[in-house]
C-alpha positions as CSV (number, residue, x, y, z in Angstrom):
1,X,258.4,105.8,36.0
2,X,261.7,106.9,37.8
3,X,260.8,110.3,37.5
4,X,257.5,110.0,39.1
5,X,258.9,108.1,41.9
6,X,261.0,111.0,42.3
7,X,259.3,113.8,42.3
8,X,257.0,112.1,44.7
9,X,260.0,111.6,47.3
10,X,260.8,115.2,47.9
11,X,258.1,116.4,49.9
12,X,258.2,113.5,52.0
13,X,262.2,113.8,52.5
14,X,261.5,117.3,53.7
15,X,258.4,116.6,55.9
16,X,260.9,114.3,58.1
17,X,264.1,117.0,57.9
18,X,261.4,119.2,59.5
19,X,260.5,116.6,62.3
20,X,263.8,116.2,62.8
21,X,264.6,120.0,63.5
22,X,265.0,120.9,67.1
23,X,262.0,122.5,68.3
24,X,261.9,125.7,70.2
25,X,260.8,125.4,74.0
26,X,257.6,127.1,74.6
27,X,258.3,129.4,78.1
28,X,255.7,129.8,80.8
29,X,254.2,133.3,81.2
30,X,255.9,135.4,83.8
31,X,253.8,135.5,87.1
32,X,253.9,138.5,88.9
33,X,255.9,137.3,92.3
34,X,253.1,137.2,95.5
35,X,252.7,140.7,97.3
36,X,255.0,139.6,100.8
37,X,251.9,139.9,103.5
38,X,252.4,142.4,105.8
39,X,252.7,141.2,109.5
40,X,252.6,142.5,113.2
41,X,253.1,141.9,117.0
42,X,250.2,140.7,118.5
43,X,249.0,138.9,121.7
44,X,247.0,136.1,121.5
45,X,245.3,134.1,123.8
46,X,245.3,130.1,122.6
47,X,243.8,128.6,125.4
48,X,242.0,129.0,128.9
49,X,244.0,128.8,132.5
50,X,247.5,130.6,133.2
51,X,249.4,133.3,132.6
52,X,251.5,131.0,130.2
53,X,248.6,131.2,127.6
54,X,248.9,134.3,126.0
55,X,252.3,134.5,123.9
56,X,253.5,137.5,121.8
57,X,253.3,136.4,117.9
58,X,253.4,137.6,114.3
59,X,249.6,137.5,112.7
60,X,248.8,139.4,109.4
61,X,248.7,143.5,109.5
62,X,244.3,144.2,109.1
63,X,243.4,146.5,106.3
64,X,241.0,149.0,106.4
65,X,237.5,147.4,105.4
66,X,233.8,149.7,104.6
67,X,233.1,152.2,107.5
68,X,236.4,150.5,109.6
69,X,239.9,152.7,110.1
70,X,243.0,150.7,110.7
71,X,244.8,152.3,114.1
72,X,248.5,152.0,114.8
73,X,248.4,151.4,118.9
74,X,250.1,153.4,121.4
75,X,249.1,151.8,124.2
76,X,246.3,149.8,125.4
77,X,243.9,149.2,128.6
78,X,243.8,145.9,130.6
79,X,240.7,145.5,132.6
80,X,239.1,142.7,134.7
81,X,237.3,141.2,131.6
82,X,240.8,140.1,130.4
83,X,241.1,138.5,133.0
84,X,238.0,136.7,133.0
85,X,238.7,136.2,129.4
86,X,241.7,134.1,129.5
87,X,240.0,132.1,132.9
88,X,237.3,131.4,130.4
89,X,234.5,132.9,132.2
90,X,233.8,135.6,129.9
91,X,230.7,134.5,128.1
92,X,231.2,137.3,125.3
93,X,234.3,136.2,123.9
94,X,235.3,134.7,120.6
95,X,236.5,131.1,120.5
96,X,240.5,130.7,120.9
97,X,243.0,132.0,119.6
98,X,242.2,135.6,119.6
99,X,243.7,138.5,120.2
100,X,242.0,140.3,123.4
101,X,241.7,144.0,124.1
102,X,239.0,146.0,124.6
103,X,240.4,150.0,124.1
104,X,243.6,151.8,122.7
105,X,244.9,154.8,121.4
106,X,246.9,155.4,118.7
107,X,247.0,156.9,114.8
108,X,245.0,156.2,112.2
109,X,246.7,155.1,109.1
110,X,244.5,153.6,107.0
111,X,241.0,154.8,106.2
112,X,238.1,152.6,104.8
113,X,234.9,153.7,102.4
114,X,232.2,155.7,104.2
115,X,234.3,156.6,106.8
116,X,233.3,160.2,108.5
117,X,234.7,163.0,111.0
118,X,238.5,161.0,111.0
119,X,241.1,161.0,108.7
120,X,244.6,159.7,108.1
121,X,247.0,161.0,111.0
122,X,244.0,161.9,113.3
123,X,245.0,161.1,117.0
124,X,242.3,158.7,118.5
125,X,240.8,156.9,121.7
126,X,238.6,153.4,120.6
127,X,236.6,151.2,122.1
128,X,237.1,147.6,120.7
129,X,234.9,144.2,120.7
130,X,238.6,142.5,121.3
131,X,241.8,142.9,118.7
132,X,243.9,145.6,120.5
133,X,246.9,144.6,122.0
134,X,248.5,144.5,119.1
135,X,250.6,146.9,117.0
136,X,247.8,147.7,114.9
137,X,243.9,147.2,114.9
138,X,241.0,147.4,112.6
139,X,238.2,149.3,114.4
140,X,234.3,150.9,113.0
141,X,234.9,154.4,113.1
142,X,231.8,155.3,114.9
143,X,233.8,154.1,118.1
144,X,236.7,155.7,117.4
145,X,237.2,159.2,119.0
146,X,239.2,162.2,118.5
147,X,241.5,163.0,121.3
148,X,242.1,166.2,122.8
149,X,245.5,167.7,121.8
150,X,246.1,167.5,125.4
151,X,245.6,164.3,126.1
152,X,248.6,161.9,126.2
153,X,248.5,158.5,124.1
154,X,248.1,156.8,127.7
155,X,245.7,158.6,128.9
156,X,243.8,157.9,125.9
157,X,244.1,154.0,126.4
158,X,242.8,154.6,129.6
159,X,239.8,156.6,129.0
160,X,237.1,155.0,126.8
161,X,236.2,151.6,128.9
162,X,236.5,152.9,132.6
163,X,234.7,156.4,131.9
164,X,232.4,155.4,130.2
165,X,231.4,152.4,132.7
166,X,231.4,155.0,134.9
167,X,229.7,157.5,133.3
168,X,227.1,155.6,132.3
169,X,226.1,153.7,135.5
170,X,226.2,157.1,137.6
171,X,224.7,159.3,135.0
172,X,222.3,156.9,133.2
173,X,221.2,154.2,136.0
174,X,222.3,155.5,139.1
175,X,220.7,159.0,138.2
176,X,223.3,160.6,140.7
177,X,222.3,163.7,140.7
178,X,219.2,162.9,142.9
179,X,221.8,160.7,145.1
180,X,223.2,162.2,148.4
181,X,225.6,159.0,149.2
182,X,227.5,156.4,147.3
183,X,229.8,153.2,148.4
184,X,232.3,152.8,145.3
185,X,233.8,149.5,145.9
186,X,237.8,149.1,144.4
187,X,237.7,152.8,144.7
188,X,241.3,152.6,143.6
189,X,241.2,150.8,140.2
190,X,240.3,152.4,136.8
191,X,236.6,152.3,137.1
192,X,236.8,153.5,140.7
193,X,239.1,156.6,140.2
194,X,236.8,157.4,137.0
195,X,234.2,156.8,139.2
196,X,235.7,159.4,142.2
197,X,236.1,162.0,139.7
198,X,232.7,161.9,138.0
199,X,231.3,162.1,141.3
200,X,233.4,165.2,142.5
201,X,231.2,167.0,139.7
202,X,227.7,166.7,141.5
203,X,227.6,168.6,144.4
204,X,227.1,167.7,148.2
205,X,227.2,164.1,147.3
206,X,229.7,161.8,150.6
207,X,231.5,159.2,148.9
208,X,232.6,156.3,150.2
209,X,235.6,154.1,149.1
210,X,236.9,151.0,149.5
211,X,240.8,150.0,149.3
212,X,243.7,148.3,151.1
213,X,245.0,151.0,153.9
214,X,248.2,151.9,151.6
215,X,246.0,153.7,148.8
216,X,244.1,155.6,151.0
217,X,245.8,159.3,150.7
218,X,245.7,158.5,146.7
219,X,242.1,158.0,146.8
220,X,241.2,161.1,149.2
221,X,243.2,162.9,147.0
222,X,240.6,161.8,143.7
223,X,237.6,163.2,146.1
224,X,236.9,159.8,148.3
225,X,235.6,161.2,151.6
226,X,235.5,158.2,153.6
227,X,238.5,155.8,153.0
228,X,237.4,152.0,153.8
229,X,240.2,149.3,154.3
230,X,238.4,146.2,153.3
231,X,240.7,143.7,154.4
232,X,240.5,144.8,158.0
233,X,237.1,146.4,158.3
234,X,233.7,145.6,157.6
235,X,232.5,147.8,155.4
236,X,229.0,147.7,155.8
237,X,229.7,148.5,160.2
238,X,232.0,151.3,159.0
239,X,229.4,153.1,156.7
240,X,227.0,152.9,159.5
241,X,229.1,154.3,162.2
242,X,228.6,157.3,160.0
243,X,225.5,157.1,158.4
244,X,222.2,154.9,158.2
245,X,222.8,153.4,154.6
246,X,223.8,155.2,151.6
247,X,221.7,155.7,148.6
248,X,223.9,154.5,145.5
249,X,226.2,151.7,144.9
250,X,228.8,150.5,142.5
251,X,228.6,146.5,143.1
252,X,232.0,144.9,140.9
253,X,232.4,142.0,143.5
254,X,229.5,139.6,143.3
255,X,229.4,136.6,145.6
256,X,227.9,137.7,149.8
257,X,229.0,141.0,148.7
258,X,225.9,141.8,146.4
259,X,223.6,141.0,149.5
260,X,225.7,142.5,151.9
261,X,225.1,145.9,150.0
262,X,221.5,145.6,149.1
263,X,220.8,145.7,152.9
264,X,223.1,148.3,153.5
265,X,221.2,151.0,150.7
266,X,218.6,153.2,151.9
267,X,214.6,152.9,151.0
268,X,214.9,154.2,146.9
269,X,218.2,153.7,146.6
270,X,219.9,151.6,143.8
271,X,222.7,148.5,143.4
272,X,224.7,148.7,140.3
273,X,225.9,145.5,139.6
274,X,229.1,145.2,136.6
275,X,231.6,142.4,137.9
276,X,232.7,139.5,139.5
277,X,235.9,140.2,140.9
278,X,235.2,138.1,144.2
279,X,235.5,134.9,141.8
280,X,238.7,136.4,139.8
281,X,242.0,134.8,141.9
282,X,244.7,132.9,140.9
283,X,244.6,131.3,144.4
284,X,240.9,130.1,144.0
285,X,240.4,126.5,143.2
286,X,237.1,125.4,141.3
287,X,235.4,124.7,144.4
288,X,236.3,127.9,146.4
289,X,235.1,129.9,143.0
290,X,231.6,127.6,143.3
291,X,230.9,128.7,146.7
292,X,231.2,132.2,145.8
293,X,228.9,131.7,143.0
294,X,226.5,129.9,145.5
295,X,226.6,133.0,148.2
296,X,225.4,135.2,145.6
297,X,221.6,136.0,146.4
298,X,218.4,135.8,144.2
299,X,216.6,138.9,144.0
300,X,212.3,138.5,144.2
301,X,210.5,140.9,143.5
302,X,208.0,140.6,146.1
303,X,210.5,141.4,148.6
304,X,212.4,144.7,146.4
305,X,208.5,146.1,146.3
306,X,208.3,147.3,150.5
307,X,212.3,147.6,150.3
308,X,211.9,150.3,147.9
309,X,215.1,149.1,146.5
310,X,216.4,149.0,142.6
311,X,219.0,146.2,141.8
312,X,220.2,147.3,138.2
313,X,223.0,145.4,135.8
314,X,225.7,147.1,133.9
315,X,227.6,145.2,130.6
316,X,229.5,147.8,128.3
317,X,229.9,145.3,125.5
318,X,226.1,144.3,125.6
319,X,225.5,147.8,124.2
320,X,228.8,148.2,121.7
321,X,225.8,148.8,119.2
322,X,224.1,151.5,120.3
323,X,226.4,154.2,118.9
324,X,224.3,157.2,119.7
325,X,224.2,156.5,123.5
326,X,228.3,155.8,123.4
327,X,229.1,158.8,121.4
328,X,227.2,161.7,123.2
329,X,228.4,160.1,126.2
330,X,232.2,160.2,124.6
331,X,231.3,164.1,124.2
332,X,230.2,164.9,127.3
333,X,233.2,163.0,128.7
334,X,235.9,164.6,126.4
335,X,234.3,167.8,127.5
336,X,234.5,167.2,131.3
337,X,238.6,166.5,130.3
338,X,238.8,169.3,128.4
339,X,237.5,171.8,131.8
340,X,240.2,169.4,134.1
341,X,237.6,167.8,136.2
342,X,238.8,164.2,134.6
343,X,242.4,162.5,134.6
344,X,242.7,159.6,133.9
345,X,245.5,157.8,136.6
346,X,248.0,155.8,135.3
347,X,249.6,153.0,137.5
348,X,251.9,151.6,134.8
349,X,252.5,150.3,131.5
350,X,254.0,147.0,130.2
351,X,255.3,145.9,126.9
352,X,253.3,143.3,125.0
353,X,255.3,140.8,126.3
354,X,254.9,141.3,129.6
355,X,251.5,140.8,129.6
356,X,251.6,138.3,132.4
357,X,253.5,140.4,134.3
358,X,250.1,143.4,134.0
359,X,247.5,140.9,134.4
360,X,249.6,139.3,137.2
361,X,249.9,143.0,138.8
362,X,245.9,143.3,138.3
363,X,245.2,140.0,139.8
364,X,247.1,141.0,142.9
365,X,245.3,144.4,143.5
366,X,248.5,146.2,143.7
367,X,247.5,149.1,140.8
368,X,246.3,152.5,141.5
369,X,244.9,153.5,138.5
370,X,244.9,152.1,135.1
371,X,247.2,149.6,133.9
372,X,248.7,149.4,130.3
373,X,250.3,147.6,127.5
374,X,252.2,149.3,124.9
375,X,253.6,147.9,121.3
376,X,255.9,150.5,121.5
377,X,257.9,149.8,124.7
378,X,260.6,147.4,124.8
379,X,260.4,144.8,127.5
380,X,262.5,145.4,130.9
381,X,265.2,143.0,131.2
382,X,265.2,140.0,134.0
383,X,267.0,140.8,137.0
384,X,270.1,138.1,137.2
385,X,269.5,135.7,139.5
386,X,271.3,136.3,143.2
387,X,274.4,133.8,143.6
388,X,273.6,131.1,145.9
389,X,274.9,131.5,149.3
390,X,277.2,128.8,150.0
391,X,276.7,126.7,153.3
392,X,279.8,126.9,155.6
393,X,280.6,123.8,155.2
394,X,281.1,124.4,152.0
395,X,283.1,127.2,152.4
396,X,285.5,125.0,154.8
397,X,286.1,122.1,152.1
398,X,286.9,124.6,149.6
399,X,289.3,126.4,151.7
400,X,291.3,123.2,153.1
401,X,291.3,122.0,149.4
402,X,293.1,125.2,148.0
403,X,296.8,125.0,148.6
404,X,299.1,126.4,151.3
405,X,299.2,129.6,151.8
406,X,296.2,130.9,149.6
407,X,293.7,130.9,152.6
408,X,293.1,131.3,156.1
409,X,292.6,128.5,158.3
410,X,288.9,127.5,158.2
411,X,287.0,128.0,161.5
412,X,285.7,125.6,163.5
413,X,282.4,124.8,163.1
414,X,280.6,126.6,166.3
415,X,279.9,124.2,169.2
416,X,276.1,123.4,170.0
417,X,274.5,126.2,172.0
418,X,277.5,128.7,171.0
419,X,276.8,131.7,168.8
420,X,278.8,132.1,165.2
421,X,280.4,135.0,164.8
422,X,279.2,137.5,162.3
């Protein structure tokens, strides 16, 4: 019986040693670590009023998605839909945040599927639906353009918005080459001076400008025949001290203005509407933007059939789509560069984080030309506050407080009626 009872306590003495062993820890797989997402500079507008809401900030780098190139910017083109934009009267925008921007040049460094005609390295122009003031932007590469090897990075940013505005208002619905006048209100901005220059290509044709008096010899120089200072003349008495009417307008204003120049065209001649710059001020209140609004005029048609008149709306954006119309109009355009009858005119260029400072310069009228941001440029440092100018009374206590000998007597202060000397 002992013998049994041993042999049946062996296996069970060595099934608890085993327990008892220390048991090897079983180790996680190895993850591979998280690629580190790539970031940029970017601006981004996060709400609707001042200057104070668009800040500079870090956002992910885009990639390059089917039929879309990613662009590293050179520079980029502020226009009067920014501004709008960050008023919140821009009807076409995205929801806040965002980035705005609606054109840039740069590089392309990043190519997507099915892309066509551009390739990494190419030197390009592009027309964005927002997303380019930034240091890098995803765009479809049917709206992205090959620049001329003469044509500078800035000039580039400046090109594809204004000329093609232009372009296509005179060419398309002002049908300018049948026109023998045209009024082209801020003659001096980047739609105007595109404007001036695509007009200087029909022949016979008087233009007509408006501008403050001290950008008059720039825009007679871009082929403005009569100069019109519209902060101390009537344009509309002006013109017809010259002329009866004139056959063609460029209407950015809005407000009075838009029926102050349908009476002023001639029987079969045409009112391009394309902004609402009467209504963009800092200086405006709600109620002084309303009344703008409310002096704009209603057109009937039962009075535009005896006035032989055609009132005719402009939106770039509304027709982003239709790529065939853009792009032949981008050739004809890079073609007119290409012979020197266009140049783009560059008023000046900002870094991203000055963007207040650009729109700020915009909102004040005070560009000739085209106005810029650039990733690439470092911001200009403040100016250091002047020093105070102490009062000298001031100046008196300190001087009786230093000690003897380290001062001159302090004046008397000058008797009522009696003259300081200087």
């Amino acid at each position: 019986m002992a013998e049994v009872e041993t042999t049946k306590d062996v296996p069970a003495t060595a099934e608890v040693e085993a327990q008892n062993e220390p048991q090897e820890e079983t180790k996680p797989a190895p993850t591979e670590p998280e690629p580190e997402v790539e970031t940029m500079r970017c601006v981004r507008l996060n709400g609707h009023g001042g200057y104070g809401k668009l800040k500079v900030e870090k956002h992910p780098k885009p990639k390059a998605t089917d039929g879309n190139v990613v662009v590293k910017v050179h520079a980029c083109g502020l226009n009067f839909a920014d501004l709008m934009q960050r008023q919140g009267s821009y009807s076409e925008a995205p929801k806040v945040p965002y980035t705005p921007g609606l054109e840039c040049s740069g590089v392309v460094e990043e190519i997507g599927e099915h892309v066509t005609g551009i390739e990494v390295g190419s030197r390009v122009c592009c027309i964005t639906l927002f997303g380019s003031w930034a240091e890098f932007v995803a765009v479809p590469f049917t709206h992205c353009f090959v620049m001329p090897e003469s044509m500078t990075f800035e000039e580039g940013a400046a090109f594809p918005v204004t000329y093609l505005t232009a372009y296509l208002m005179l060419f398309h619905c002002g049908n300018i080459k049948r026109r023998k006048s045209i009024l082209i209100h801020m003659a001096a901005g980047g739609v105007g001076t595109a404007a001036t220059q695509l007009c200087k290509t029909v022949e016979g044709l008087k233009i007509f400008g408006t501008a403050s008096a001290s950008k008059h010899e720039m825009i007679k120089e871009f082929g403005v025949d009569h100069p019109i200072d519209y902060r101390t003349q009537d344009y509309v008495h002006a013109i017809k001290d010259i002329t009866h009417g004139v056959d063609l307008i460029l209407e950015p204003l809005s407000g009075s203005d838009t029926k102050k120049c349908y009476d002023l065209l001639n029987p079969m001649g045409a009112m391009i509407c394309f902004g609402y710059a009467n209504q963009i001020s800092e200086s405006k209140g709600v109620f002084s933007a309303a009344k703008n609004w409310f002096q704009g005029v209603t057109f009937n048609p039962t009075k535009m059939i005896p006035d032989n008149k055609t009132v005719c709306g402009f939106h770039l954006g509304r027709i982003y789509t239709s790529i065939d119309l853009i792009r032949d109009a981008m050739k004809d355009l890079m073609k007119l560069y290409n012979d020197g009858a266009l140049k783009p005119c560059i008023d000046s260029v900002f870094a991203l984080e000055e963007v207040a400072k650009a729109q700020q310069k915009m909102h004040e009228r005070k560009n000739i030309g085209k106005i810029l941001l650039s990733p690439l440029k470092e911001p200009e440092p403040e100016p250091e506050p002047e020093p105070k100018k102490k009062k000298r009374s001031e100046s008196k206590v300190e001087a009786e407080q230093k000690p003897n000998g380290e001062a001159e007597e302090a004046k008397p202060d000058a008797k009522e009626g009696e003259k300081e000397e200087p």
